[in-house]
C-alpha positions as CSV (number, residue, x, y, z in Angstrom):
1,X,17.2,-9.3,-13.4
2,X,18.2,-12.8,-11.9
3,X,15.6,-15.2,-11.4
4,X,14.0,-15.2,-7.9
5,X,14.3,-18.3,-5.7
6,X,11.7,-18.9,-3.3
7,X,12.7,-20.9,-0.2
8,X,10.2,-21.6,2.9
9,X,10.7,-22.9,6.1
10,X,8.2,-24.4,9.1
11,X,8.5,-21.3,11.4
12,X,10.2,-18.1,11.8
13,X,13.2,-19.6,14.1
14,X,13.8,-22.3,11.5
15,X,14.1,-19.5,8.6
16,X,16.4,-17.1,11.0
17,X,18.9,-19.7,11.6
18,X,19.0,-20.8,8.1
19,X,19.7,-17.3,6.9
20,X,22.4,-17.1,9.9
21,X,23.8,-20.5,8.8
22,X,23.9,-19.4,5.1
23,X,25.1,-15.6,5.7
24,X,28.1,-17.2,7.5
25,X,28.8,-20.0,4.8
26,X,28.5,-17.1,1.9
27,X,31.1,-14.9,3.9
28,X,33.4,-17.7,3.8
29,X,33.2,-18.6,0.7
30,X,33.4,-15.2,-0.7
31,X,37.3,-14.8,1.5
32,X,38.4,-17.9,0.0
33,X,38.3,-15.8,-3.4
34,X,38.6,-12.4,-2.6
35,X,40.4,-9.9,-0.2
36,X,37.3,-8.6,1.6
37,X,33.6,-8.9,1.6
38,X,31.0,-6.4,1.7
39,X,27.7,-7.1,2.8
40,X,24.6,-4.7,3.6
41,X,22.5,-5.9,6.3
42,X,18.9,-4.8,7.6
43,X,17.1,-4.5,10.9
44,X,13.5,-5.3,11.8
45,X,11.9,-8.2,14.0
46,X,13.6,-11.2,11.5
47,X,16.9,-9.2,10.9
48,X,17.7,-8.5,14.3
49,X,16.9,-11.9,15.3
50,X,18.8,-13.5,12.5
51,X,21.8,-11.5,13.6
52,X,21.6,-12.6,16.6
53,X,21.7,-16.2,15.7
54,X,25.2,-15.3,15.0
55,X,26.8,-15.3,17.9
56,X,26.1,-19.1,18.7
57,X,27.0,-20.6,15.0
58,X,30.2,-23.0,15.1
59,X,30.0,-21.7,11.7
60,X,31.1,-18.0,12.4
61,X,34.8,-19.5,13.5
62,X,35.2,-20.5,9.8
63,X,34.6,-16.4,8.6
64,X,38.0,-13.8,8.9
65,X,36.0,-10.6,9.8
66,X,39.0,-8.6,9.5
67,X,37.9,-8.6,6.2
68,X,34.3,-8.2,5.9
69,X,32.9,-4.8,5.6
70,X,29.6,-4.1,6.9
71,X,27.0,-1.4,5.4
72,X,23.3,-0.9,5.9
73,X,20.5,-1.0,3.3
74,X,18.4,1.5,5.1
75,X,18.4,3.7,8.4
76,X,16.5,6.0,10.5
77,X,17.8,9.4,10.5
78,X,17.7,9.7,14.1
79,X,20.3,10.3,17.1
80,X,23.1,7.6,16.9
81,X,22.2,6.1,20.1
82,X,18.3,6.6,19.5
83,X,17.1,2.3,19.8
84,X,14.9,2.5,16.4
85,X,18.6,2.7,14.7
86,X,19.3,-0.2,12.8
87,X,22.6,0.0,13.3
88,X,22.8,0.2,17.4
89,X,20.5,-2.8,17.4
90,X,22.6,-4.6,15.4
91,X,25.7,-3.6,17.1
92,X,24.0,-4.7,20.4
93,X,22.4,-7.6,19.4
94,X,25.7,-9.4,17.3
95,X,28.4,-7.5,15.8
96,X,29.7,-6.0,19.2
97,X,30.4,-9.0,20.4
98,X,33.0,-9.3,17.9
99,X,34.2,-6.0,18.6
100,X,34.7,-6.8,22.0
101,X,36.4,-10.0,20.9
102,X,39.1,-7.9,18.6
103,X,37.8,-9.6,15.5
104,X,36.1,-7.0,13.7
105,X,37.9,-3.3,13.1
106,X,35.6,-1.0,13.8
107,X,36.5,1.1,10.3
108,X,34.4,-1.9,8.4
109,X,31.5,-0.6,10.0
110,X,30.0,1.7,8.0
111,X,26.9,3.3,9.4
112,X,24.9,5.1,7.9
113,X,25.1,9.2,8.7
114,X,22.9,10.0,12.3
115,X,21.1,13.2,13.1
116,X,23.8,15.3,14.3
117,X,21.5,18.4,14.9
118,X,20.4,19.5,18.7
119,X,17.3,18.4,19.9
120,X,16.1,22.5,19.8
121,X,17.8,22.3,15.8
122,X,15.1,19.9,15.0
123,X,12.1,21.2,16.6
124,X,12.9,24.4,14.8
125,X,14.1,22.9,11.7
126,X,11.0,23.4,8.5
127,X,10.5,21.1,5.7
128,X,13.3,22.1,3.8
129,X,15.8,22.4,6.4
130,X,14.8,18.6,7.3
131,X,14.9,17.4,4.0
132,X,18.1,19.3,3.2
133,X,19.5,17.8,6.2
134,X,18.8,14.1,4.8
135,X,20.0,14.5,1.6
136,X,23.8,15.7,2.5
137,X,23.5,12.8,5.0
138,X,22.6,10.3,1.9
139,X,25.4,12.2,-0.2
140,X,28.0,11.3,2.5
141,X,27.0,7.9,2.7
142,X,27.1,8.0,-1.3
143,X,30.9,9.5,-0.9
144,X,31.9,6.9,1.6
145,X,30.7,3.7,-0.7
146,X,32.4,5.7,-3.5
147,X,35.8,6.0,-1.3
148,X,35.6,2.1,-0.3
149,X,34.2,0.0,-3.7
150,X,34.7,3.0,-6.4
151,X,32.7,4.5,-8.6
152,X,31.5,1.3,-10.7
153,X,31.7,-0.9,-6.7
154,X,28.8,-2.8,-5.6
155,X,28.2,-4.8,-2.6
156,X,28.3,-9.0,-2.4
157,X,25.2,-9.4,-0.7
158,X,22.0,-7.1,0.5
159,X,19.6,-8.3,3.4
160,X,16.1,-7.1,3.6
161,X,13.0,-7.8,5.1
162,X,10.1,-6.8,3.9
163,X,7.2,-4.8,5.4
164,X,3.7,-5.9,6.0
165,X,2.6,-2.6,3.0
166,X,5.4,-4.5,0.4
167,X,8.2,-2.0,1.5
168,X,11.7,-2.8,1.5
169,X,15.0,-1.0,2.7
170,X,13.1,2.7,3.4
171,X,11.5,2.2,-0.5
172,X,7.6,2.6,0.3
173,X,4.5,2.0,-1.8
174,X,3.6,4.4,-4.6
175,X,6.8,7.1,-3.2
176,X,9.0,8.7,-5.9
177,X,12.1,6.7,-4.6
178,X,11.2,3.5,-5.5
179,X,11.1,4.6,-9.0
180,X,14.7,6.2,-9.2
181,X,16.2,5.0,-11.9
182,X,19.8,6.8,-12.8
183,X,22.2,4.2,-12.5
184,X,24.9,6.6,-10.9
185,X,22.0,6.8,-7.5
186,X,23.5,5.2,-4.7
187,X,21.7,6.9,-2.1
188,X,18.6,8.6,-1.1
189,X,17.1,10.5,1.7
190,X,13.7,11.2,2.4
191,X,11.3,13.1,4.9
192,X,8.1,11.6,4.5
193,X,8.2,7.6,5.1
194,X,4.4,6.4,6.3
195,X,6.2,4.4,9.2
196,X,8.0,6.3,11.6
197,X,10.0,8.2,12.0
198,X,9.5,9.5,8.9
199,X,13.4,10.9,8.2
200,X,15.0,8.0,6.0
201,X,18.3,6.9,4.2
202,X,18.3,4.1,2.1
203,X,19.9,2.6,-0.9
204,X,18.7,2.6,-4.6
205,X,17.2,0.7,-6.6
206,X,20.1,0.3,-9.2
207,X,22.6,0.4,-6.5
208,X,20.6,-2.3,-4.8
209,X,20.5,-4.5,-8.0
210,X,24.0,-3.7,-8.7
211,X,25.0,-5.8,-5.7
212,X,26.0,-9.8,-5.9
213,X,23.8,-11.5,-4.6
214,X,20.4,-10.1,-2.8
215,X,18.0,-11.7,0.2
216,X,14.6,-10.6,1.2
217,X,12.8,-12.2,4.2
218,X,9.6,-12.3,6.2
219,X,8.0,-14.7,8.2
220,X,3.9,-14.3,9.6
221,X,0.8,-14.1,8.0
222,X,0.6,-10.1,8.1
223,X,3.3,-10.3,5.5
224,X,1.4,-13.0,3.2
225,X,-0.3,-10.7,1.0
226,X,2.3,-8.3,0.6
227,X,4.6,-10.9,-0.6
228,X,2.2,-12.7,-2.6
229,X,2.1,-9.4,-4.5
230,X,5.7,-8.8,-4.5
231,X,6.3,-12.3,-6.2
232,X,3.7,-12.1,-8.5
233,X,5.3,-9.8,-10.7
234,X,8.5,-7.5,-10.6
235,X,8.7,-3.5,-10.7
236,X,5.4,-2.7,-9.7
237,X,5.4,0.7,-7.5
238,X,2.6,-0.3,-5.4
239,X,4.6,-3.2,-3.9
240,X,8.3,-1.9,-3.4
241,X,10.0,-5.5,-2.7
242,X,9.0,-7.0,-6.1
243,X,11.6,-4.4,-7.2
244,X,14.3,-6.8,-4.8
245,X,17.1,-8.8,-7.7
246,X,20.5,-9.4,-7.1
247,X,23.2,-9.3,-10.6
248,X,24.0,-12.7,-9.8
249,X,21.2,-13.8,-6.8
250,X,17.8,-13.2,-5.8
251,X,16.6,-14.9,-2.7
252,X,13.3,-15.2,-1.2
253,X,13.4,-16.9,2.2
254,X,10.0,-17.4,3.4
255,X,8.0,-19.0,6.7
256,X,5.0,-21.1,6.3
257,X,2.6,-18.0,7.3
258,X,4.2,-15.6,5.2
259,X,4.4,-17.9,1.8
260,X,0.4,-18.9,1.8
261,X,-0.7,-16.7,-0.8
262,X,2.2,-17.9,-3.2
């Protein structure tokens, strides 16, 4: 694991354009090396907004998005245009702009799978046929990462906030799937998150720390002890996001509220 760098900021709107700013400057830096980028992002209050603070960077002219490639650390296994999707807030609140604009293709957007089934398929669906479901929608997100970066691919850079209980992507405290540990686990799907709804995809562990460089978060005071925790040690079930390291990167980005117990 890389060494984690802590960075903290005044206020939450001070630590979302900075990760805006940054994103955009990592993106170009990346093209000037390589043929394409390939970066995960994340939703939630401090994703979203960063995101957002997109759309009004000067910076963002510098970046070729024919050539970035966007993926998601996490989703919820919901109906593609249900609003808790990651995905359809992020589309909405940055990357369709650039649609609209011709910039970005929509093939380098790679969503994660949505519930497919009929709204009377799910309310008759059991246990197992929900968590069957999940799983093959995990194993075709696993087949399309495999199809764009190979088997031995990883991404350049992984977003993630981190939850208020120490979670990151859909990884929650003391579940089974934070402590996957095959390295060939790209994927998982699971039925029983705490936070709804409780149908989840999300990355991997090793996949996760696999990837280039990785960034985690928060900003307020409900988040304070759970990072406390997460950056008091690494690995420890109880607080997913202290399992958050990057091959070459691990970045902490912090506000004042959320960095008090550090």
């Amino acid at each position: 694991m890389t060494d984690r760098t802590v960075i903290i900021y005044p206020n939450p709107q001070v630590m979302r354009e900075a990760i805006s700013a940054r994103l955009l400057l990592k993106l170009s830096d990346r093209l000037a090396t390589q043929s394409r980028v390939d970066v995960a992002l994340t939703g939630g209050t401090d994703g979203i907004a960063a995101l957002a603070a997109l759309n009004d960077s000067p910076l963002a002219a510098a970046v070729d998005w024919s050539r970035v490639h966007l993926w998601w650390g996490d989703e919820r296994f919901v109906a593609a245009d249900d609003p808790d999707r990651n995905a359809l807030q992020a589309r909405q609140a940055w990357f369709g702009t650039l649609q609209a604009q011709g910039l970005l293709p929509e093939a380098h957007v790679h969503e994660m799978p949505a519930d497919t089934r009929s709204a009377e398929q799910i309310s008759e669906a059991d246990d197992q046929a929900n968590l069957e479901a999940v799983q093959h929608a995990a194993a075709e997100y696993d087949a399309q990462i495999v199809r764009e970066l190979g088997e031995q691919g990883a991404f350049d850079l992984i977003l993630f906030g981190v939850g208020p209980d120490g979670h990151f992507a859909s990884l929650f405290p003391d579940h089974p799937q934070v402590l996957i540990d095959d390295p060939l686990s790209r994927v998982v799907g699971l039925t029983d998150s705490p936070k709804m709804p409780p149908m989840r995809i999300s990355l991997t562990v090793p996949f996760i720390r696999r990837a280039r460089k990785v960034w985690v978060f928060a900003s307020g005071q409900r988040k304070a002890e759970a990072v406390g925790h997460a950056l008091a040690g690494v690995n420890n079930p109880h607080v997913p996001s202290s399992f958050a390291a990057g091959a070459k990167e691990t970045l902490w980005m912090l506000d004042r509220d959320a960095a008090v117990n550090l």
